[in-house]
C-alpha positions, 0 to 999 in steps of 0.5 A, a space after each residue: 097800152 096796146 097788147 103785145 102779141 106773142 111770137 109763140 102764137 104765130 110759131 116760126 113760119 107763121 111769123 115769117 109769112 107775117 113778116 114778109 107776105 107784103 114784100 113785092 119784088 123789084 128787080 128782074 134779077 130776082 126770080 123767086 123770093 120768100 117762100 121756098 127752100 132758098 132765093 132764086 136768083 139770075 144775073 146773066 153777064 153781070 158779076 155777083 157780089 155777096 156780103 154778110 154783116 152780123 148785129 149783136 145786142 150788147 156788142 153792136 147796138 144799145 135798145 136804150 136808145 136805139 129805136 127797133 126801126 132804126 135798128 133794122 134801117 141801119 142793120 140794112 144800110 151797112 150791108 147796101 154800104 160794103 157792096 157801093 165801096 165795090 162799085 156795084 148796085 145792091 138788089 137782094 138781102 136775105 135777113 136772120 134774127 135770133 130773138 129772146 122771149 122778151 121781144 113781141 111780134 110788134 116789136 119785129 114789126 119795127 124791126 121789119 118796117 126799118 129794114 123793108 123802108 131801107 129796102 124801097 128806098 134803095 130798091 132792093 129786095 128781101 128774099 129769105 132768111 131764118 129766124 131762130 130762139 136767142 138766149 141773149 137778146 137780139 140778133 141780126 145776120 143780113 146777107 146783101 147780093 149786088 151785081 158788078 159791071 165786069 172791068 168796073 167793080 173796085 177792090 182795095 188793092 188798086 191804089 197806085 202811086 200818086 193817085 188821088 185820095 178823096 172821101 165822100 161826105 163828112 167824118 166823125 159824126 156817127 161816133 160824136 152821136 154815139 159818144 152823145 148818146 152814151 152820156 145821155 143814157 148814163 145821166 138818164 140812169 137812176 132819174 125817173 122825169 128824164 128827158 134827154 138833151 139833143 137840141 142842136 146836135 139831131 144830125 149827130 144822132 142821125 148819122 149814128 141811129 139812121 146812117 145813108 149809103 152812098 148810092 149818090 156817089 157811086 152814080 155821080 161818079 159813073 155819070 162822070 165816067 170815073 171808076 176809082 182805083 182802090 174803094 172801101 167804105 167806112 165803118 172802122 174809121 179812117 185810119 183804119 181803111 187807109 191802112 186796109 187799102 195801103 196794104 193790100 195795094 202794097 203803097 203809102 199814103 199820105 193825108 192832110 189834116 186840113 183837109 179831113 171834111 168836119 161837120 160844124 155839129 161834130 167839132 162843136 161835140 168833140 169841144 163839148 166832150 173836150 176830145 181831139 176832134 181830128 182822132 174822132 174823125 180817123 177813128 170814129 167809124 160808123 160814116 159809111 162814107 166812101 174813101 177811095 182813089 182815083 188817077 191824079 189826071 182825074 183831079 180836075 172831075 172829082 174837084 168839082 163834084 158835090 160831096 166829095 172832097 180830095 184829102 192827100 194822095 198815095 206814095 210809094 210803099 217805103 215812105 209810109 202812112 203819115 197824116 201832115 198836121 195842120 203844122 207840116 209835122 207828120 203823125 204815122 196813122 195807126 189802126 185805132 178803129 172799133 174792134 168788137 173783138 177787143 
C-alpha cells in the first residue's frame, strides 16, 4: 500500500500550489487565476453570471461508494448545470474545501484530478478558492462564473400561456442509482467478501456518481436559433422545478404522463424496488437535465431535435399545475423534491 502524505506537511499554500500549479488557462476572460488575493477577470460587453453550490459529506454525498474523482467531477458539473439552464457559457470556478485530518494529500488529488477533468472537458477554468480544517468530514463550496449574451440569458420568470414545456434527456435515473446504491451499501454492511451487484443498471450509477451538464442543448438550441421562455435545470426533480418556473412566470402548467421521457434501466429499477416509477421521475432530482419552455410557434424546430422532448404545455394561472395520467385523470404536482433542510 503506497504511503499516504499528509496535508500538514505542505501547510495550506504549499497544498494549493500542489493542487493547482498544472492549471493552464483557457479563456481570454480570465486574465489572472490562481495565485493572488483574488481572481481577475474581464467580460467587456457580456452579461456575468455567478453561482454557488455548497457539498457536504453525510448530507450530499456518501464516501461509501462515491469515489473522491467522481465527487469533484460531479461537485463541478452542478455548477456548469445552474449557469446553461441561464442560457449562458461557464468559464471560471473558484473551489473551497474543508477537510478533516483523516484525508491525505492524495486523497485530494482524486478530488482535484475530478474537478480539473470537468473543467477541460467543459473548457472552464479554475481560478482560486480556499481551503480550511473540518471538524466534520468533508466539504466542498465551488463558485461557477459564466458569461450571458445580453437579450438572450432565461430566467424562470418568462413562461407564457400556451407555451411549450420540453425537457432534455431522461429523468429518474440519478435517484434509482442512488436508491441502487443505498441497497448495496446496506447489504454490504457487516459482509467482509462483498462484492456489489451493478450488472445491467451502470447508466443508473452513472447518472448519479458521474452526471453531464447539458452544454449539448444549449448549443443545439442556439444553432437552431431558439431561445427558450423560462429555463431551469433539475436537480429537485421535476415537480419540483415546474412549480419554481409556474410561480415565478405567475402561469399554469400542465404535463402529460405518457410523455415524461424513462430510460428502460430506471423503470426496470423502479419494478425491482417495487416504486412508482412516474413519482421517481418528478421527484428524483439529480438529472441536471434542462426543463424549459419555448413559444407554441417553435413546436415544429424543437419536435425534431435529438434529445429533447415536449412533455405538456403552460396555462393560465387559475387552472393550476396538473399532470394528466396516462388515464386522462388530473393529479395536482406537488413539490416533493430533495430538501437537505428537512
Amino acid at each position: 500500500m503506497s504511503q499516504k502524505t499528509e496535508i500538514s506537511s505542505l501547510g495550506e499554500f504549499g497544498l494549493i500550489r500542489h493542487l493547482t500549479d498544472k492549471i493552464e488557462l483557457k479563456n481570454e476572460s480570465t486574465i489572472k487565476g490562481v495565485g493572488d488575493d483574488a481572481a481577475v477577470l474581464e467580460y467587456g460587453d457580456k452579461q456575468t453570471l455567478v453561482t454557488t453550490d455548497l457539498l457536504l459529506e453525510g448530507i450530499h454525498f456518501d464516501l461509501t461508494y462515491v469515489p473522491l474523482k467522481h465527487l469533484g467531477y460531479k461537485s463541478a458539473i452542478v455548477n456548469f448545470s445552474d449557469i446553461y439552464a441561464m442560457n449562458g457559457q461557464p468559464k471560471q470556478i473558484t473551489v473551497s474545501i474543508g477537510i478533516s485530518k483523516r484525508f491525505s494529500v492524495e486523497d485530494l488529488e482524486e478530488l482535484y484530478s475530478g474537478i480539473q477533468l470537468a473543467c477541460d472537458i467543459y473548457g472552464v477554468d479554475l481560478v482560486g478558492g480556499d481551503t480550511s480544517a473540518s471538524m466534520t468530514g468533508l466539504a466542498i463550496s465551488i463558485t461557477c462564473i459564466g458569461e450571458g449574451e445580453k437579450g438572450k440569458v432565461v430566467y424562470r420568470h418568462g413562461a407564457k400561456e400556451t407555451d411549450l414545456i420540453c425537457v432534455s434527456g431522461d429523468l429518474g435515473a440519478a435517484y434509482m442509482g442512488l436508491q441502487l446504491l443505498e441497497r448495496e451499501k446496506n447489504v454490504f454492511k457487516g459482509q467482509k467478501d462483498f462484492t456489489p451487484d451493478f450488472a445491467g443498471k451502470e447508466y443508473l450509477l452513472e447518472r448519479q456518481l458521474k452526471p453531464e451538464a447539458r452544454k449539448d442543448i444549449i448549443k443545439a438550441l442556439a444553432q437552431a436559433g431558439i431561445v427558450p421562455t423560462a429555463m431551469m435545470d433539475i436537480s429537485d426533480g421535476l415537480s419540483s422545478e415546474l412549480l419554481h418556473i409556474a410561480k415565478e412566470s405567475k402561469v399554469g402548467c400542465q404535463v402529460y404522463e405518457d410523455r415524461i421521457p424513462i430510460d428502460y434501466q430506471t423503470a426496470a429499477m423502479a419494478e425491482q424496488f417495487n416504486m412508482n416509477l412516474v413519482t421517481a421521475a418528478l421527484n428524483g432530482g439529480e438529472d441536471y437535465e434542462l426543463l424549459f419552455t419555448v413559444p407554441l410557434t417553435e413546436h415544429d424546430k424543437i419536435s425534431q431535435m435529438k434529445g429533447i422532448k415536449v412533455i405538456g404545455h403552460i396555462t393560465k394561472p387559475e387552472l393550476g399545475n396538473y399532470l394528466i395520467g396516462r388515464d386522462g385523470g388530473e393529479i395536482e404536482l406537488k413539490a416533493q423534491g430533495w430538501n437537505s433542510l428537512n
